[in-house]
VMD Tcl script that builds the backbone (N, CA, C; Angstrom):
set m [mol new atoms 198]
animate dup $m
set s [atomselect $m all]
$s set {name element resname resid chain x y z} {
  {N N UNK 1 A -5.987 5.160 10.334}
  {CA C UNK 1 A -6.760 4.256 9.528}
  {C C UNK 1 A -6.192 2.863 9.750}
  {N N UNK 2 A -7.101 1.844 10.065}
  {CA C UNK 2 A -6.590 0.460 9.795}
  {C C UNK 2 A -7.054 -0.623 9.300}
  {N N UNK 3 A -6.591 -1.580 8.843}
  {CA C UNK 3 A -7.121 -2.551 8.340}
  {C C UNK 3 A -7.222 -4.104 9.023}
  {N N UNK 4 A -8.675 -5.077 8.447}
  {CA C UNK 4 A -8.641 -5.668 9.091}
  {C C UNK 4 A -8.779 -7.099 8.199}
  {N N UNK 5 A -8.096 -8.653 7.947}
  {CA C UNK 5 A -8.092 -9.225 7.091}
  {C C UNK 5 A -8.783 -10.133 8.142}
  {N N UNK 6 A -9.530 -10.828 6.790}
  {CA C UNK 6 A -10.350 -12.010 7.021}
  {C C UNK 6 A -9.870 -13.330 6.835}
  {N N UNK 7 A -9.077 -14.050 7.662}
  {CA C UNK 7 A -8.182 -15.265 6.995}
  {C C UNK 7 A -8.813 -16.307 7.276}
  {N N UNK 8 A -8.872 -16.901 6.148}
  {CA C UNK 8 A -9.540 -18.893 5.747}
  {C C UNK 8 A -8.758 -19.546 5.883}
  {N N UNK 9 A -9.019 -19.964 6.460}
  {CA C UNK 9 A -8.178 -21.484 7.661}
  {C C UNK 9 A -7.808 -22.157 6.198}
  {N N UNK 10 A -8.220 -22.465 4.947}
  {CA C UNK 10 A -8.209 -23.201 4.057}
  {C C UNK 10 A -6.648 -22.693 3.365}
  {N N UNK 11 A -6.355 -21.631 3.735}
  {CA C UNK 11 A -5.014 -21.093 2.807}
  {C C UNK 11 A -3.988 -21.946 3.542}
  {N N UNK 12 A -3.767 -22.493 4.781}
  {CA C UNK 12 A -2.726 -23.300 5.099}
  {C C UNK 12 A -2.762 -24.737 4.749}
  {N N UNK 13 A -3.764 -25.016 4.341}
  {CA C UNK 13 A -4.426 -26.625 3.800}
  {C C UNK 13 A -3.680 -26.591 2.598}
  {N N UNK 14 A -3.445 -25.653 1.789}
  {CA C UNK 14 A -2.792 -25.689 0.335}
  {C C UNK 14 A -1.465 -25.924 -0.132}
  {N N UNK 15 A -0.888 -26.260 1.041}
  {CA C UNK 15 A 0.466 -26.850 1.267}
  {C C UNK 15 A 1.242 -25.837 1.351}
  {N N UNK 16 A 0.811 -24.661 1.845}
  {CA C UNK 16 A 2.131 -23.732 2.580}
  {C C UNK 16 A 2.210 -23.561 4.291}
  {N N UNK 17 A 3.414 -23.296 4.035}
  {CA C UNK 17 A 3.925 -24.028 5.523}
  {C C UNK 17 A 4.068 -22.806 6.562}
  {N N UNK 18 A 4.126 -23.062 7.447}
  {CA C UNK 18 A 3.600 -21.717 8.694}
  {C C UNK 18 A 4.395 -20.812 8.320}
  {N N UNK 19 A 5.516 -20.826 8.157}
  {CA C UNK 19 A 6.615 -19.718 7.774}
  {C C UNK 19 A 5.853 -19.208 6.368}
  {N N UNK 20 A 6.033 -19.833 5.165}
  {CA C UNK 20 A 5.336 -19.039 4.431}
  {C C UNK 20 A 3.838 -18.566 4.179}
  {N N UNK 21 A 2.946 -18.861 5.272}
  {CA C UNK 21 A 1.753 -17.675 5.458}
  {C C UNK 21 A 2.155 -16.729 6.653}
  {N N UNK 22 A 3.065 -17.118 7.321}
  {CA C UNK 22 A 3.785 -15.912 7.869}
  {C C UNK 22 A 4.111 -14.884 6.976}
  {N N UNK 23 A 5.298 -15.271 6.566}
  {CA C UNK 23 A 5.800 -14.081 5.334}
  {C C UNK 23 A 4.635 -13.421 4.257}
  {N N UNK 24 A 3.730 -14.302 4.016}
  {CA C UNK 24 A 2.708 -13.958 3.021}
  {C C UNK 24 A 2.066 -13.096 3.723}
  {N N UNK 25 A 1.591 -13.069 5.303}
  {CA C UNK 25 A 0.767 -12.225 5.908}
  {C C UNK 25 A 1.702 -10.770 5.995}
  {N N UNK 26 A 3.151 -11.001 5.975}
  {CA C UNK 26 A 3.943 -9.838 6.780}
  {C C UNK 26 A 4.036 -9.110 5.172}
  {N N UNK 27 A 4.305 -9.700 4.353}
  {CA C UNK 27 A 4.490 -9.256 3.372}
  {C C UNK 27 A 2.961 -8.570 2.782}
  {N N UNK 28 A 1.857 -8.583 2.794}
  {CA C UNK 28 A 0.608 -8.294 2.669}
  {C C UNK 28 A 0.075 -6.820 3.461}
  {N N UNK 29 A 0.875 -7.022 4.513}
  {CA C UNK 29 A 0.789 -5.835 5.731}
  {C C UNK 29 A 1.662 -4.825 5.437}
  {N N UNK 30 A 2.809 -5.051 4.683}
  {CA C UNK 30 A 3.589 -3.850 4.376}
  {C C UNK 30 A 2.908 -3.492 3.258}
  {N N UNK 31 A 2.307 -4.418 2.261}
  {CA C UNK 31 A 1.567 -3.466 1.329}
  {C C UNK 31 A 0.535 -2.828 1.719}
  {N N UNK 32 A -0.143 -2.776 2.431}
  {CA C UNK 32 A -1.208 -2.134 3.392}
  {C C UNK 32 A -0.766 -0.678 4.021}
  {N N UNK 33 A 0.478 -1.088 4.467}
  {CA C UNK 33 A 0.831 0.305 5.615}
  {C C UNK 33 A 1.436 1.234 4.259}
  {N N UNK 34 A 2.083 0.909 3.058}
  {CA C UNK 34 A 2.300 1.508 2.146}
  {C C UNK 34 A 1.054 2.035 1.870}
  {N N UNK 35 A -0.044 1.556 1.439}
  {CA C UNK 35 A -1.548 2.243 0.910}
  {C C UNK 35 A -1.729 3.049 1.550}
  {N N UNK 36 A -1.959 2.668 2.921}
  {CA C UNK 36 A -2.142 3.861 4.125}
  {C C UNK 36 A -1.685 5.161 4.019}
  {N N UNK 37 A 0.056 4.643 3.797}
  {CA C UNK 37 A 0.764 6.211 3.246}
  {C C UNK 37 A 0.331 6.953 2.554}
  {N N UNK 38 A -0.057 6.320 1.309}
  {CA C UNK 38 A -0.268 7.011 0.540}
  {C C UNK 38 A -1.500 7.373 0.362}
  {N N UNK 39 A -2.181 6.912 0.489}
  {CA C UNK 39 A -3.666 7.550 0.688}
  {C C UNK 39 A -3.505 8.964 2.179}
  {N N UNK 40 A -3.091 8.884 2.949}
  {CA C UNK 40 A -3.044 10.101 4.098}
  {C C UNK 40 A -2.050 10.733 3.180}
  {N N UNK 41 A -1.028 10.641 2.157}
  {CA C UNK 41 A -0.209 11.839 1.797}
  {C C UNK 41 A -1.431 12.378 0.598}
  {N N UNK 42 A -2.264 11.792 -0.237}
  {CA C UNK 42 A -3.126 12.542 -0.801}
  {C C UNK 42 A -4.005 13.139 -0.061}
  {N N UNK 43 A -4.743 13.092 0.964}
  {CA C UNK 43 A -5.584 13.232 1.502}
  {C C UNK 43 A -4.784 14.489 1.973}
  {N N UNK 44 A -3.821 14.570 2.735}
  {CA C UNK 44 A -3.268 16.036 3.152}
  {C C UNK 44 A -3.259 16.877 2.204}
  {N N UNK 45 A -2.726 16.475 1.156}
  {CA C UNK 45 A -2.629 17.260 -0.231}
  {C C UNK 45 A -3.901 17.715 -0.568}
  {N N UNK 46 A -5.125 16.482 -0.631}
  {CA C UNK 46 A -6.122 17.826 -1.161}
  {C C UNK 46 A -6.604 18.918 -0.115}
  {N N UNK 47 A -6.786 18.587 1.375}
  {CA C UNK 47 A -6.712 19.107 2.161}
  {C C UNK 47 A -6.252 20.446 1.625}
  {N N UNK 48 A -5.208 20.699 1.897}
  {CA C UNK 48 A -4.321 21.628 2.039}
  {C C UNK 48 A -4.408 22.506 0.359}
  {N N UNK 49 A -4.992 21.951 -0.689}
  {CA C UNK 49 A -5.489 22.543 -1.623}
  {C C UNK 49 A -6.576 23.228 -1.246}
  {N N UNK 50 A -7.804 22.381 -0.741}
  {CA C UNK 50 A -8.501 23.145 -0.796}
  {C C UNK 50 A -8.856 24.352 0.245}
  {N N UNK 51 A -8.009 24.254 1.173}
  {CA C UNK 51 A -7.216 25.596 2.080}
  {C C UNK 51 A -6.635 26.538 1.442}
  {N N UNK 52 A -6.169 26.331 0.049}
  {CA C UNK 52 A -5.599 27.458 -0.406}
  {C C UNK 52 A -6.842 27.778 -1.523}
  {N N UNK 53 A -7.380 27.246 -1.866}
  {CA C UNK 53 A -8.727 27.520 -2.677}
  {C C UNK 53 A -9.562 28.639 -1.852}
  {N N UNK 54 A -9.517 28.020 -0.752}
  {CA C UNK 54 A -10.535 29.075 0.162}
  {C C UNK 54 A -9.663 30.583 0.177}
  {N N UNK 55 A -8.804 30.381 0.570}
  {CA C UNK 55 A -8.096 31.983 0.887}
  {C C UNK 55 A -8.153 32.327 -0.165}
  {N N UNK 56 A -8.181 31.797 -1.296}
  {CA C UNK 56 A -8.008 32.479 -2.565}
  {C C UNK 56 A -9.252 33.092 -2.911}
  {N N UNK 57 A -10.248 32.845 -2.614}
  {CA C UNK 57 A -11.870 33.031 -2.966}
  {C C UNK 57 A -12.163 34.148 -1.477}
  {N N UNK 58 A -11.531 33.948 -0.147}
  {CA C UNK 58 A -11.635 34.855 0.514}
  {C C UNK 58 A -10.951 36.185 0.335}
  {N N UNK 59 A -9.912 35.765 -0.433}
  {CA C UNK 59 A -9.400 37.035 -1.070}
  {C C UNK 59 A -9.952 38.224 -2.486}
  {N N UNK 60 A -10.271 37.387 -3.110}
  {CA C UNK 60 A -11.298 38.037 -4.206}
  {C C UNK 60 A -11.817 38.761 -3.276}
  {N N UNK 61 A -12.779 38.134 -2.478}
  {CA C UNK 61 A -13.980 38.700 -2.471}
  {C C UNK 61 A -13.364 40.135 -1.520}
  {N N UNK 62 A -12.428 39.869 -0.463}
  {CA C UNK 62 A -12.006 41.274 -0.257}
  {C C UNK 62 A -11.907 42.062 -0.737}
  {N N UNK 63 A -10.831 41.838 -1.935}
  {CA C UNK 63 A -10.572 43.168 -2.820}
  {C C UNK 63 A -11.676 43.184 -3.492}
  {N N UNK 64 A -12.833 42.727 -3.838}
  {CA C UNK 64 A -13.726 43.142 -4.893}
  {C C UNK 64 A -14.514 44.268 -3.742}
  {N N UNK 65 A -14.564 43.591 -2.454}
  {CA C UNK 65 A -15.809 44.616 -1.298}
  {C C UNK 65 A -14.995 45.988 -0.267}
  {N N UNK 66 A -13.685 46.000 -1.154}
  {CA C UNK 66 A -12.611 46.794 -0.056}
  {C C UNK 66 A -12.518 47.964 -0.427}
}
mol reanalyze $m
mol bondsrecalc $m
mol representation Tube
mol addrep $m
């Protein structure tokens, strides 16, 4: 998954200086790759729930037809 930012030339007009929309951008991007994380560690998780949901419902139904 990635992301893609839309930057306005107008945010350096506001009197911050290349270094700090540097840092503001780098710092912005680690909160991003953090989201990322965590959104793919839920996403495995329900995944992997609803993998065990299924066996569980494939299992009923065995023993109910066995």
């Amino acid at each position: 998954m990635g992301y893609a930012l839309k930057l306005e030339p107008s945010i350096q007009k506001d009197g911050m200086t290349k270094k700090q929309f540097t840092d503001s951008l780098s710092h912005l991007n680690n909160r991003l790759n953090k989201v990322e994380q965590t959104l793919s560690i839920h996403i495995q998780q329900d995944i992997q729930d609803y993998y065990y949901d299924c066996v569980n419902v494939l299992n009923s139904i065995n023993q109910k037809y066995s």
